[in-house]
C-alpha positions, 0 to 999 in steps of 0.5 A: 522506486522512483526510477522505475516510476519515472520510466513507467510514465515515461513508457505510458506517454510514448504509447498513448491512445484511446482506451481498449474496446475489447475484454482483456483475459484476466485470472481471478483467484480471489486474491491479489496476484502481485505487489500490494501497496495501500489498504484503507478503511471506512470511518466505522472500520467495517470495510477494507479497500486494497490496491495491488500493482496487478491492477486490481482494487479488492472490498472486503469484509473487515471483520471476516476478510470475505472479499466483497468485490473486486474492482477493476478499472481500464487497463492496457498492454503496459504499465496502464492500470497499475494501483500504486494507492487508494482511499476508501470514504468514511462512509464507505460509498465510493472507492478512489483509486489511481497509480499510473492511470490514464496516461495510455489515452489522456497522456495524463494521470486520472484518479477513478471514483467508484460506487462500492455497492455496485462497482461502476465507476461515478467519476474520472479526476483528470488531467493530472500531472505525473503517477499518483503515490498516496490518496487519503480521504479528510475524516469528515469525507469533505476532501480527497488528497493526492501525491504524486511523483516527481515535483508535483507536490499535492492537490486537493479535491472537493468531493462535492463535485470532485473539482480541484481546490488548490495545489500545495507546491513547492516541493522539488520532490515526490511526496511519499505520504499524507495524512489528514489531521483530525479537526482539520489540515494536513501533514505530509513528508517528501524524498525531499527531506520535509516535513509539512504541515498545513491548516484547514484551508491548506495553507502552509503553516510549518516545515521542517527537515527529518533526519539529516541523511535518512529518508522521512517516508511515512506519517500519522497523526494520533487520533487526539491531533496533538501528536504526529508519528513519522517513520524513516525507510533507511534507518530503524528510526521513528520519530513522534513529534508536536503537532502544531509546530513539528518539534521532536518530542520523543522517539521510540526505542529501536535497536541499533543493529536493526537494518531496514526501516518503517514503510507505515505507521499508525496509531491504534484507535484509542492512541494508546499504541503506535504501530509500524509495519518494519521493512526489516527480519527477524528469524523465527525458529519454529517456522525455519523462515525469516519474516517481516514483523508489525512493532507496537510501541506502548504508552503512544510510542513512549514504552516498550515494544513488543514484535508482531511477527507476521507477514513473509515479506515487507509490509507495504500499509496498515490502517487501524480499525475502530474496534481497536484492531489493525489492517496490514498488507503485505508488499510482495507476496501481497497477505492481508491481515487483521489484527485484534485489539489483543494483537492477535490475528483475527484472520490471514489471507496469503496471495495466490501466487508462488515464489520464483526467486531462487537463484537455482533455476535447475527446478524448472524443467520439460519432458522430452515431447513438451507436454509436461512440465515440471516446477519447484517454487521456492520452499515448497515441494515440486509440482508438474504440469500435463499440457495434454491432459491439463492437471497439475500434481504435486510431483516432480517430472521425473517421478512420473511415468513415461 
């Protein structure tokens, strides 16, 4: 991820210019077409936001999955637009987004702010340093946080005019997650290996180092403040530690033999559960597939745990809902899900795109005069294509006539 960040940027500066006059033709199925990476939610747990490298931001209804806008900022011919992260207010009202934005005709990162109600963009946070991975809004609504890659360490805004406030350095890597703690501060883990904590002015008050060789890659606070949750990508592990000094207090149970680790945690609203979205399978018989799975930890991560099992591939983020239920988005095929207070799914939206991953490739095929063509996307049955006629059936190329 990061290597292919730092050649992003790199192809971003080398083809700066101005921002492209002319409407660029785009799809809408009404879904995100190709890798999610954050979802948020308002303070009420009424409204969703998603953010997908297809360069698209998605509003939703959270509590039927209507989508309610689509959210599309300035894109270009490369990697310009892409949505690595996005923050929605706790009031709901503005939506911030960024990723590898601004580079194609600033030769710098920006950050776009726009109205949910009506899609315009209010604002442009910009001149900043390097591709932003994470944004997250304080829960008073009062700052609005980013990290970014490389040694960039976090910046903090005012949002009352959007103006930088202070930089938080020292950091001599990419800074992977941030979360605001309740009552005020901040915490955050880097691919540096610490683990850091601030005040409410965003002073450093404490560090320490995750687990020797793993890496420390996501974070939350529980919903009382005292306790904070950090997850670690190569290794099954979790780690629940104090939250005024970062010593270890427990750590929820894991298997061993499990390969893989957590891309995302969350506490559930009342703290009585942790959640962590697994980067690691399970096979599930009755559907003859693998499939990637939300834990839930009992007694804030000190109990059992029970396997979600939900989304066909990694889960990228999660975001716990004030009514008790649980957003999830999916990394590739990008699904969005809610889950119930009971953890049962509330409703699922797959992504509109299909699978070409196979190995064999002998599926894709064309007649003999190129009007048709014929493809099998994986685990689905083959489907053809007529340029001519501009159909598309579900059969193979060779069972239609001539």
């Amino acid at each position: 991820m990061k290597s292919f960040i730092s050649i992003l940027l790199l192809a971003l500066t080398l083809v700066a210019g101005s921002q492209p006059k002319s409407p660029i033709l785009r799809i809408e199925p009404g879904m995100h077409t190709s890798k999610g990476y954050k979802i948020s939610a308002d303070a009420e747990g009424k409204f969703l936001l998603s953010a997908s490298i297809d360069k698209t931001a998605r509003f939703w209804d959270a509590s039927t999955g209507t989508l309610l806008k689509t959210f599309r900022i300035p894109i270009g011919g490369t990697g310009e637009g892409t949505l690595y992260s996005c923050s929605l207010s706790p009031d709901g009202r503005i939506a911030a987004l960024s990723g590898a934005t601004g580079f194609e005709w600033d030769n710098a990162g920006c950050i776009y702010l726009i109205n949910t109600q009506t899609g315009a963009i209010i604002n442009r946070i910009k001149n900043l340093p390097s591709v932003i991975l994470d944004l997250e809004f304080s829960p008073d609504g009062n700052w609005l946080a980013a990290t970014f890659s490389g040694n960039n360490g976090v910046y903090v805004f005012d949002t009352r005019g959007w103006g930088e406030y202070k930089r938080l350095a020292g950091y001599t890597k990419e800074v992977t997650s941030i979360a605001f703690k309740p009552g005020g501060g901040l915490a955050t883990v880097s691919a540096d290996g610490k683990i850091r904590l601030y005040n409410s002015s965003f002073e450093k008050i404490n560090e320490r180092t995750g687990v020797e060789g793993q890496l420390a890659y996501c974070l939350a606070f529980n919903p009382g403040g005292d306790l904070l949750a950090v997850g670690y990508l190569s290794a099954a592990s979790v780690e629940v530690r104090n939250a005024a000094d970062l010593s270890v207090q427990y750590k929820p149970a894991a298997a061993e033999e499990e390969g893989g680790g957590f891309s995302s945690l969350c506490f559930s609203s009342d703290g009585s559960s942790l959640y962590g979205g697994a980067s690691f399978r399970k096979f599930v018989r009755e559907e003859n597939k693998w499939k990637q799975f939300v834990r839930r930890w009992n007694n804030a991560g000190r109990g059992s745990y029970t396997d979600l099992l939900l989304i066909d591939n990694s889960i990228a983020d999660m975001k716990s809902l004030r009514s008790g239920s649980m957003a999830v988005i999916g990394f590739d095929p990008p699904d969005i899900a809610v889950l119930n207070a009971s953890d049962k799914v509330s409703w699922y939206l797959s992504a509109q795109k299909n699978d070409f991953t196979s190995r064999d490739k002998s599926h894709l095929r064309i007649n003999n005069n190129g009007s048709s063509i014929g493809f099998t996307p994986l685990g689905q049955r083959a489907y053809s294509f007529n340029i001519l006629q501009k159909t598309l059936c579900r059969k193979s190329l060779y069972t239609l006539p001539p």
